[in-house]
MITORMI-422571 format. One record per residue (C-alpha): x, y, z; residue number from 1; chain. Coordinates in steps of 0.2 Angstrom, whole numbers, padded with zeros to 4 digits. Example, Ala and Ser with C-alpha at 12.3 -4.5 7.8 and 13.67 -1.06 7.14 Angstrom:
<bakols>
0062 / -0022 / 0039 / 1 / A
0068 / -0005 / 0036 / 2 / A
</bakols>
This chain:
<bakols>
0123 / -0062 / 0433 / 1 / A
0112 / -0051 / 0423 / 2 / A
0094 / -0051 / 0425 / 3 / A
0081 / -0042 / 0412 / 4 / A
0065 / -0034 / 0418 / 5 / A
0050 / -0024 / 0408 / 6 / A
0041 / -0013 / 0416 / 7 / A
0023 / -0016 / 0411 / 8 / A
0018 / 0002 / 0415 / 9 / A
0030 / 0011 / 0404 / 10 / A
0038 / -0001 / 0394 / 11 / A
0056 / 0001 / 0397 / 12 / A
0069 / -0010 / 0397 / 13 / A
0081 / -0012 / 0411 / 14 / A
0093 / -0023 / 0418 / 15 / A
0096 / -0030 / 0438 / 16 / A
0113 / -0038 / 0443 / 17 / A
0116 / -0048 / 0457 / 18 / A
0116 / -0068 / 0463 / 19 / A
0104 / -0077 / 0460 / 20 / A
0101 / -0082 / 0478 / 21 / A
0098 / -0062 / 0484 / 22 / A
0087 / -0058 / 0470 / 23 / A
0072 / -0073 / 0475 / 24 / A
0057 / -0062 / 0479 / 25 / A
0066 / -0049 / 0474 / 26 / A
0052 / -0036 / 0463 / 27 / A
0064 / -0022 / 0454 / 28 / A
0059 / -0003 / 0452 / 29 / A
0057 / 0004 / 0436 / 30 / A
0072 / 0015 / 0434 / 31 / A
0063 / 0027 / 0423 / 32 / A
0043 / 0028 / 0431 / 33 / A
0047 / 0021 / 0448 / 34 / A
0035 / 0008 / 0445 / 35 / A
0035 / -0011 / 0455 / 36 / A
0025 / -0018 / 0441 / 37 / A
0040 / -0027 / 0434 / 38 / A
0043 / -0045 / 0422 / 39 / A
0056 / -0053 / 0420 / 40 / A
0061 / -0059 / 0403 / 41 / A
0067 / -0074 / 0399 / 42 / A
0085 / -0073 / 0392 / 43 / A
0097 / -0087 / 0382 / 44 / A
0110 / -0094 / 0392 / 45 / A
0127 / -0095 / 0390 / 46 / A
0129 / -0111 / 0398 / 47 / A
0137 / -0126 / 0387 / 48 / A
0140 / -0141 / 0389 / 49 / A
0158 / -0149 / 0384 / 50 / A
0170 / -0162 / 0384 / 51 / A
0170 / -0181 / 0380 / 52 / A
0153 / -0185 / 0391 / 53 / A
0142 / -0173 / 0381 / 54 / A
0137 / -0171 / 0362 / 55 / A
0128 / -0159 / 0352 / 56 / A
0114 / -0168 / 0341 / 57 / A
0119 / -0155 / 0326 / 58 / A
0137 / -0162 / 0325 / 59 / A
0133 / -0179 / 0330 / 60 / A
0133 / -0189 / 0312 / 61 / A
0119 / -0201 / 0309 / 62 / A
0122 / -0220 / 0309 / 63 / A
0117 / -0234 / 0298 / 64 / A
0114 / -0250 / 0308 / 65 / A
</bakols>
């Protein structure tokens, strides 16, 4: 899995990859100022979803009872 940090000193945008699990606690250094001041950014998932027990609300057609 690929996490996203900002460094809030600098700015830049850079990228940690690993398990979930070994990165708890985990605060990244800023590859370009060496900085500890870190984010992380909150990114879409890819997780969907499917087959016959789930539906998506914008393909589920509406019903007249």
């Amino acid at each position: 899995m690929e996490y996203v940090y900002q460094c809030k000193s600098c700015g830049k945008e850079f990228s940690v990859s690993g398990r979930f699990e070994s990165l708890i606690g985990l605060r990244p250094e800023c590859p370009e100022c060496k900085s500890s001041n870190v984010v992380k950014k909150i990114s879409a998932s890819s997780f969907i979803l499917k087959g016959n027990d789930f539906y998506s609300t914008k393909d589920r057609k509406e019903t007249s009872e």
